[in-house]
N, C-alpha and C positions, 0 to 999 in steps of 0.2 A: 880459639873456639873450635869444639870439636862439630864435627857436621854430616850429615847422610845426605846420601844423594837418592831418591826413589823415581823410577819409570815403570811405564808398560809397552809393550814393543804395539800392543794391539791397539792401544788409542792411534798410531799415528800408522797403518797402512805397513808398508814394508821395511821399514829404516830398521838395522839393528839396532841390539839394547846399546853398546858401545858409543854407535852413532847422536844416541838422542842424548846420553848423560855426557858426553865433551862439553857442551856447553856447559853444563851443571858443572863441570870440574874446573873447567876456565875462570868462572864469575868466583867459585869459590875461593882457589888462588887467588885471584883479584884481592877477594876480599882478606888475607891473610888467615883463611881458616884449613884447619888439618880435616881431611877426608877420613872420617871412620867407621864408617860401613859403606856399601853403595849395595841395593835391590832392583832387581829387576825382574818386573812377570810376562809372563809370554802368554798368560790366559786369560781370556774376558772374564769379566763381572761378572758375567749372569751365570757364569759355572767356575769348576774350578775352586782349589786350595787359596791360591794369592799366597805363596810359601814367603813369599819376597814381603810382603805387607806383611804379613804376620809377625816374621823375623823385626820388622822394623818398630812397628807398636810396641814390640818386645821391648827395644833399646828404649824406646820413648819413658814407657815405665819405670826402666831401670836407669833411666838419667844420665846413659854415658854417652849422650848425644847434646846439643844446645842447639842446633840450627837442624833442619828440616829444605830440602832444595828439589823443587818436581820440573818439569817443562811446564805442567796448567794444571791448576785443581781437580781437570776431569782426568789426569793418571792416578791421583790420589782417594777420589772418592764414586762409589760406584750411584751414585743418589745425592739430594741437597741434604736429605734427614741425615745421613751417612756423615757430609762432610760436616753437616753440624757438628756431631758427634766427635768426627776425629777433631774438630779447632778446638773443644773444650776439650778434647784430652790430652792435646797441646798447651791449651794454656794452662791447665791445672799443673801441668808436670817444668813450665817455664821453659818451655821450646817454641822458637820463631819458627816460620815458616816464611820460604819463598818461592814466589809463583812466574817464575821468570813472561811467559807471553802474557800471563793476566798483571804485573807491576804490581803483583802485591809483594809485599817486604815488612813483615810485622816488627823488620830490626830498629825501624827506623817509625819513631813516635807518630806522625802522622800516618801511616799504615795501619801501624797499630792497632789506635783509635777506629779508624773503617772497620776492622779487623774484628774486634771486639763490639762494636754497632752493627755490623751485620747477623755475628752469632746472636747477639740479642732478640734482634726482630726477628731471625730464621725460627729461631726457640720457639716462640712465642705464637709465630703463623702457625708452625707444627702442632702445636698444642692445642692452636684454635679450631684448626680442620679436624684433629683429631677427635676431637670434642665433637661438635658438629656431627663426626661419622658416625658417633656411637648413639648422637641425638635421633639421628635418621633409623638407625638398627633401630632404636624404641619402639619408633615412629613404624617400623612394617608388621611388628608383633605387639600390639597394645594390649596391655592387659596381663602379657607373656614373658619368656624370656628372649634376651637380644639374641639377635641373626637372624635366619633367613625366615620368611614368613611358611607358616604352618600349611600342610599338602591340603590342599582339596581336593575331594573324592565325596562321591556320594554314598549315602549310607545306605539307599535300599541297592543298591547294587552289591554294597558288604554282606547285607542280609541274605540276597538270591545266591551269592555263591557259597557263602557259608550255609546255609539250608538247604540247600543243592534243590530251589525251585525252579518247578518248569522243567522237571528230569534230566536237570544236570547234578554233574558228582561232586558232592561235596568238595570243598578245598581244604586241604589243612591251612595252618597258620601261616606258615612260610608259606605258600602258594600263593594264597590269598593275598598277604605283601605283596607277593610279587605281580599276581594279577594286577590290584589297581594303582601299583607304583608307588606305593610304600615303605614305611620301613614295618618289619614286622612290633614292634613294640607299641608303632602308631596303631594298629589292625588291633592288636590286644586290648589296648587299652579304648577305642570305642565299642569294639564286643563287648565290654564290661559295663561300659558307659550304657550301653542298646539295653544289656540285659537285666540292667540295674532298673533302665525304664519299663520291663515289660517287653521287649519290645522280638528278642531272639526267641525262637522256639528249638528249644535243646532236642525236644522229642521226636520233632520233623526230621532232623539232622540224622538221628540217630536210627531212626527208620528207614531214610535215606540210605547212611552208607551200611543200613543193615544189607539190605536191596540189591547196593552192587558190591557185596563181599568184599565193605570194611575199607576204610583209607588207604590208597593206593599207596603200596610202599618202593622205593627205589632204590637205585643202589646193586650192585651183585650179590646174588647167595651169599649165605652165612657158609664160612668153612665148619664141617659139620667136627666133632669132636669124637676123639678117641679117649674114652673111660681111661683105656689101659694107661696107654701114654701121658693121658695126665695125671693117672694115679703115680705114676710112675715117676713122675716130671714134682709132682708135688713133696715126692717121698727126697729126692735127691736136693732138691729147693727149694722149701715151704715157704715160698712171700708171693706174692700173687703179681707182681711185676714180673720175676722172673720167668715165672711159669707163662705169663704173657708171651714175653719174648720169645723162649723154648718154643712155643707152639705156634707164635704169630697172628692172635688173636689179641682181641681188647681182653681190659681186666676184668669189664662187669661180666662179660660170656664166662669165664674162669670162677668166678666169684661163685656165681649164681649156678654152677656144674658141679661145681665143691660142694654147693650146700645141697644140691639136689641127691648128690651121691654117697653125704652124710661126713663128707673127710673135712669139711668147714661147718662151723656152729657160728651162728650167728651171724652179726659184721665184725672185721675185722683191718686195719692199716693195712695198705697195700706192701708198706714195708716192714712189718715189723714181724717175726717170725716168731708161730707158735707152738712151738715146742721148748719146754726149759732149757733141753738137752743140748740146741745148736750153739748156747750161750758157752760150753767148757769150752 
């Protein structure tokens, strides 16, 4: 019978990988079985490839193993969901498993049997708490969709900073997220909600950031644009990504300079060049 031998040098402190699979090689021998792989990983669970595990579920799949040999179920699995998982992918592919300090030996019928009565019930707990978890997600958002319950924030505080009252400056939308610790999408959509009721005055707003010269914008200066060069830029590579690049601006500043300057009509594909002539 062919057999793998798998450890982790990090379940057990400082023992080499060598050290911990001897036993594994000895019981095998014992048992008259031929050693055909042996893995070992040097990296914890909680990070880390597991190159060694990987390679081994490999063989598992492909069947050129029959026996399965660890020191204890905790080198083999990094969770109980986990080792769930790996015993049914054991037993579906007809690989024993042996747990040398835990006496489990699925080779031998009464093992087995445990063996199989535990993946059952593990299954099953799994299922139920899992259940239960998603009962409780309902249970924080009633009425909504599952996961975390919806931000509270109050709304006339939405109102004052969006209306910039009390001579403060208006916010924009991302601002105003961020002011009350939102997401902006949540901000949009009770603006909509407010003004659906009557309840936003657009006209305050707009008075407002009449007053302090318009929505404060951020960010560095716009690189200001050379006609020449882009005529120039345009005439050598008419696609507006390029001429991007060439000049190291966005495309809309490019776009919208073309059309001011009369050398773009319209809109136009940022890739797709118009001239017939680029096509011979």
């Amino acid at each position: 019978m062919l057999a793998a031998l798998y450890a982790r040098t990090t379940a057990v402190g400082h023992e080499t990988g060598d050290h911990i699979l001897a036993p594994l090689a000895v019981h095998a021998a014992a048992r008259g079985w031929e050693i055909a792989l042996q893995h070992i990983d040097s990296t914890p669970f909680p990070q880390g490839r597991r190159e060694g595990l990987q390679s081994l579920l490999a063989a598992v799949r492909a069947e050129t193993i029959r026996v399965l040999l660890v020191p204890t179920l905790s080198h083999l699995a990094r969770s109980l969901r986990h080792l769930t998982d790996l015993g049914h992918l054991l037993a579906a592919h007809d690989v024993a498993l042996l747990a040398l300090e835990d006496r489990l030996d699925t080779t031998d019928p009464g093992g087995a049997l445990r063996w199989r009565d535990w993946l059952e019930i593990s299954t099953r707990l799994d299922r139920q708490l899992r259940a239960e978890a998603a009962h409780l997600a309902r249970l924080r958002a009633p009425g909504g969709p599952w996961g975390h319950p919806p931000a509270a924030f109050n709304p006339l505080e939405l109102l004052i900073w969006w209306e910039g009252r009390g001579g403060r400056r208006p916010l924009s939308l991302r601002a105003l997220a961020r002011k009350l610790g939102i997401a902006e999408a949540t901000a949009r959509k009770h603006l909509r909600a407010l003004r659906a009721a009557g309840q936003v005055d657009d006209t305050a707003r707009a008075r407002a950031l009449a007053a302090r010269g318009g929505v404060r914008q951020g960010g560095r200066p716009a690189i200001p644009l050379d006609d020449k060069a882009l005529a120039a830029a345009w005439r050598e590579t008419p696609t507006i990504n390029a001429v991007a690049r060439h000049l190291n601006v966005i495309r809309s500043r490019v776009r919208l300079r073309l059309q001011e300057i009369g050398l773009l009509e319209g809109e136009m594909p940022s890739a797709t060049p118009s001239r017939p002539e680029e096509k011979r």
